[in-house]
C-alpha positions as a Markdown table, in Angstrom:
| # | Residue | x | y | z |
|---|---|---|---|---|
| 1 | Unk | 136.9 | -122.4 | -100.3 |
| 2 | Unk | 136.3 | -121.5 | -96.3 |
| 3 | Unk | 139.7 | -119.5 | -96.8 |
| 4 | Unk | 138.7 | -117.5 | -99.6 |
| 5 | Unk | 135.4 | -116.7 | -98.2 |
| 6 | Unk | 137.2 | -115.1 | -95.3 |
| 7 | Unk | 139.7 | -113.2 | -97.5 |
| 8 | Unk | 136.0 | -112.1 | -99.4 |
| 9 | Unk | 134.6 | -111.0 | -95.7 |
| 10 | Unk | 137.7 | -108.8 | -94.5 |
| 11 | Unk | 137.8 | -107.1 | -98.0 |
| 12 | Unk | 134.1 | -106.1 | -98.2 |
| 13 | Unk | 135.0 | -105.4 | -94.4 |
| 14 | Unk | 137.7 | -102.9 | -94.9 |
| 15 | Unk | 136.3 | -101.1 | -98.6 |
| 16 | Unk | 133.2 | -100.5 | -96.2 |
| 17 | Unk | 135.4 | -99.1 | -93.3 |
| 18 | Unk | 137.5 | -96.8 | -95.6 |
| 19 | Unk | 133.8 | -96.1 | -97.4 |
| 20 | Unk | 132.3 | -95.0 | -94.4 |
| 21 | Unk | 135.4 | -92.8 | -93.7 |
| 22 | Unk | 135.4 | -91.4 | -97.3 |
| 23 | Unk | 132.1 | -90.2 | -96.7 |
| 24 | Unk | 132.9 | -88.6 | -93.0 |
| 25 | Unk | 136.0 | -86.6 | -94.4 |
| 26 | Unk | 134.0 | -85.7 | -97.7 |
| 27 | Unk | 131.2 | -84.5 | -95.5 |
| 28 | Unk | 133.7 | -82.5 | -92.9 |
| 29 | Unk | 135.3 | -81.1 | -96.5 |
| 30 | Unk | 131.8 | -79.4 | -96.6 |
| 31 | Unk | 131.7 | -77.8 | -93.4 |
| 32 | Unk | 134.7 | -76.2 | -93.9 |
| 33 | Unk | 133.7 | -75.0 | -97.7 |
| 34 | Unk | 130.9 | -73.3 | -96.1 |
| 35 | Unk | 129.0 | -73.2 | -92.3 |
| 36 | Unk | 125.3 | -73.3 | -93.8 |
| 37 | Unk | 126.1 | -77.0 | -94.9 |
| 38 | Unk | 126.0 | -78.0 | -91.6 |
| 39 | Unk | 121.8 | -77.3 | -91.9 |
| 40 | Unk | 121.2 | -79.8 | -94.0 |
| 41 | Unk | 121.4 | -84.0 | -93.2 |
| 42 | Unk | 124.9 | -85.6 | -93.9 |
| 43 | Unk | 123.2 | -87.7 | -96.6 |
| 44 | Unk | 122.3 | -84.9 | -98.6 |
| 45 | Unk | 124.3 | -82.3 | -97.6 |
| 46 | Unk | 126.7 | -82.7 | -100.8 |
| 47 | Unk | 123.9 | -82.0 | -103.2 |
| 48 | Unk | 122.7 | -78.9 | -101.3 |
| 49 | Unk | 125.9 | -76.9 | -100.9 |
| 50 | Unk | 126.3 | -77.7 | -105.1 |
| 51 | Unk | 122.0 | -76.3 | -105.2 |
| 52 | Unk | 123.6 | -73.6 | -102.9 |
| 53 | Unk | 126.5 | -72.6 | -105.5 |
| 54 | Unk | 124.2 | -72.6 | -108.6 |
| 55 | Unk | 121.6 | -70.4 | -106.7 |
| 56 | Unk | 124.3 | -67.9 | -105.7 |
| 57 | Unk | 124.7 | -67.6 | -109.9 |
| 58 | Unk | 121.7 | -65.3 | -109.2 |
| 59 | Unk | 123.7 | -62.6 | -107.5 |
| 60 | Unk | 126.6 | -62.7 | -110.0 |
| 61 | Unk | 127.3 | -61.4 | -113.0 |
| 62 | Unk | 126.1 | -64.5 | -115.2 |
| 63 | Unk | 122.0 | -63.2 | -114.1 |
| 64 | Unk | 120.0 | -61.7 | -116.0 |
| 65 | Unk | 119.7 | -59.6 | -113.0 |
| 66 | Unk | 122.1 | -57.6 | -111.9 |
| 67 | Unk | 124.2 | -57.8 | -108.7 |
| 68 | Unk | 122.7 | -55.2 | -106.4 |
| 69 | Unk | 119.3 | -55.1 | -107.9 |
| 70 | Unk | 119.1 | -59.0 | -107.2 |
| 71 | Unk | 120.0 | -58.5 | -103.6 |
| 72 | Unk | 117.4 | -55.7 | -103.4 |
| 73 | Unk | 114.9 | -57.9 | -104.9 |
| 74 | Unk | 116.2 | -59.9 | -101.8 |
| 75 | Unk | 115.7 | -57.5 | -99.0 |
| 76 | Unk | 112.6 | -56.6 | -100.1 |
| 77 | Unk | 111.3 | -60.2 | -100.2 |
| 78 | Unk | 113.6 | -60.9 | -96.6 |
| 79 | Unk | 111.3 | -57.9 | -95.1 |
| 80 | Unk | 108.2 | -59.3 | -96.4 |
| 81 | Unk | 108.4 | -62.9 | -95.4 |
| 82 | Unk | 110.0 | -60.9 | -91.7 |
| 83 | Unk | 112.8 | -63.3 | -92.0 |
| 84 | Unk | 115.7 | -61.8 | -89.4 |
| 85 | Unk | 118.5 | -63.8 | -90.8 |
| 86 | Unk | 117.4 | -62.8 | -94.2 |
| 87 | Unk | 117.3 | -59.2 | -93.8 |
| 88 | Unk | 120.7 | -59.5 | -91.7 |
| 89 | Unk | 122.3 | -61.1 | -94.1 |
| 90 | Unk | 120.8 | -59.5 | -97.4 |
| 91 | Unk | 121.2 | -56.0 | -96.6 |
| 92 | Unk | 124.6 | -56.3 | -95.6 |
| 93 | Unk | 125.4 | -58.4 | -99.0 |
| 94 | Unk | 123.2 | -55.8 | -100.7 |
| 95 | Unk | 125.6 | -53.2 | -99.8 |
| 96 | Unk | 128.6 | -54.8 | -100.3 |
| 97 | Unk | 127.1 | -54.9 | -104.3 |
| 98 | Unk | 126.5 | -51.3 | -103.9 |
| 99 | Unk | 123.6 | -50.1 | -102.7 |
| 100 | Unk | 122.6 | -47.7 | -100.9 |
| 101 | Unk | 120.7 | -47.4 | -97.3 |
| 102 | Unk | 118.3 | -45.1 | -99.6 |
| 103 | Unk | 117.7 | -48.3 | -102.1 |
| 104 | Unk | 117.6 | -50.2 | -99.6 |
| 105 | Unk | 115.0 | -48.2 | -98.1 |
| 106 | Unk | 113.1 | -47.8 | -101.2 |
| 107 | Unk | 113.3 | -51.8 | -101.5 |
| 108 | Unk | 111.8 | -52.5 | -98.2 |
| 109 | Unk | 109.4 | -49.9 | -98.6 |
| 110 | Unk | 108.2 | -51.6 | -102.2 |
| 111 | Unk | 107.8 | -54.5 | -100.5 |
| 112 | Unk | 105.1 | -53.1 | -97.8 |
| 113 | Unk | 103.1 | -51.5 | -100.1 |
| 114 | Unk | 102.7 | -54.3 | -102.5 |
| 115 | Unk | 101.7 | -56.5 | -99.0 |
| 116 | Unk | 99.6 | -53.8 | -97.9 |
| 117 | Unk | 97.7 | -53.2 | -101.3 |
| 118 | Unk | 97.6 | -57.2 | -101.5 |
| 119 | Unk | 95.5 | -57.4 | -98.2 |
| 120 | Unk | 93.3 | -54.1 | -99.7 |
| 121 | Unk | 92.5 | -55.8 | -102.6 |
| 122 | Unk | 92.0 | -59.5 | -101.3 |
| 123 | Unk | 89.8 | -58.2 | -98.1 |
| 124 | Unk | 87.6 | -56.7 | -100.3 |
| 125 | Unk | 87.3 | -59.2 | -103.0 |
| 126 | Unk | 88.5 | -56.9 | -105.5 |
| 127 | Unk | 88.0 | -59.6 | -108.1 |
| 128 | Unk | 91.0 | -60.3 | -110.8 |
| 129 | Unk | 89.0 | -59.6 | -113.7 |
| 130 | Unk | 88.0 | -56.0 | -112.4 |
| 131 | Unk | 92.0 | -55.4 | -111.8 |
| 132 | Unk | 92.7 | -56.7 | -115.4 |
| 133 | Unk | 90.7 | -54.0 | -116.9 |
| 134 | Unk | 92.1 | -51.2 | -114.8 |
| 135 | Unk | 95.4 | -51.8 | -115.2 |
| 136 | Unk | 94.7 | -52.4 | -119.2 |
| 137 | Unk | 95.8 | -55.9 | -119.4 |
| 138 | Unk | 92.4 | -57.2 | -121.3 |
C-alpha cells in the first residue's frame, strides 16, 4: 500500500511538471502569435489574444462596417480619447485599407467638433429635451 502510494505521488508529481510546462510553451506560443499578448497576465492571456481576434472581425470584411471606414471611425475616436499609440497605429492601418490623409483628416476633424460642440452644449446646460425638438426627434 506504502508502494503504491508513492507510485500515486511521483505521477501527480510529473503530470503537474509537464502541466506546468504545457502552460509555459502554450503561453510562449502566444507571444510569438502576436507581441500585444505579452500585456495581458499569463493566466489570461489565452482568452485575450482569442477577444483580440474576434475584435479584429470589425475591421474585415465580415462587419457591417467596412474596412477603411471602420479604421476611420478609429482614428477619429484614437484622436479624441488623445491616445498616441492609437492614432499611431490607426492611421497607419487606416491607410493600408485605403484611405486617404484627406479622410483621415476629415475623421479627426469630425471628431473635434463633436467634442467641442459636446462641451458647448453641456457647459451651458443645453438640456436634452430642448435638443430633441431641434433636431426633430420628438
Amino acid at each position: 500500500m506504502k508502494k503504491m502510494k508513492k507510485i500515486t505521488l511521483l505521477f501527480l508529481l510529473i503530470s503537474s511538471f509537464a502541466f506546468g510546462q504545457s502552460k509555459e510553451n502554450a503561453y510562449q506560443e502566444l507571444l510569438k502569435e502576436s507581441p500585444f499578448n505579452s500585456m495581458y497576465p499569463e493566466f489570461m492571456a489565452e482568452d485575450a489574444a482569442e477577444y483580440f481576434k474576434e475584435f479584429n472581425k470589425l475591421f474585415s470584411e465580415e462587419s457591417p462596417i467596412a474596412p477603411k471606414e471602420a479604421r476611420l471611425v478609429a482614428v477619429s475616436v484614437s484622436a479624441a480619447i488623445r491616445c498616441e499609440y492609437c492614432v499611431s497605429a490607426q492611421v497607419h492601418l487606416a491607410k493600408k485599407a485605403g484611405a486617404t490623409d484627406d479622410e483621415i483628416k476629415a475623421a479627426i476633424q469630425i471628431a473635434a467638433e463633436i467634442q467641442r460642440f459636446s462641451t458647448l452644449l453641456y457647459g451651458n446646460d443645453f438640456g436634452l429635451d430642448k435638443l430633441n425638438k431641434i433636431i426633430g426627434k420628438e
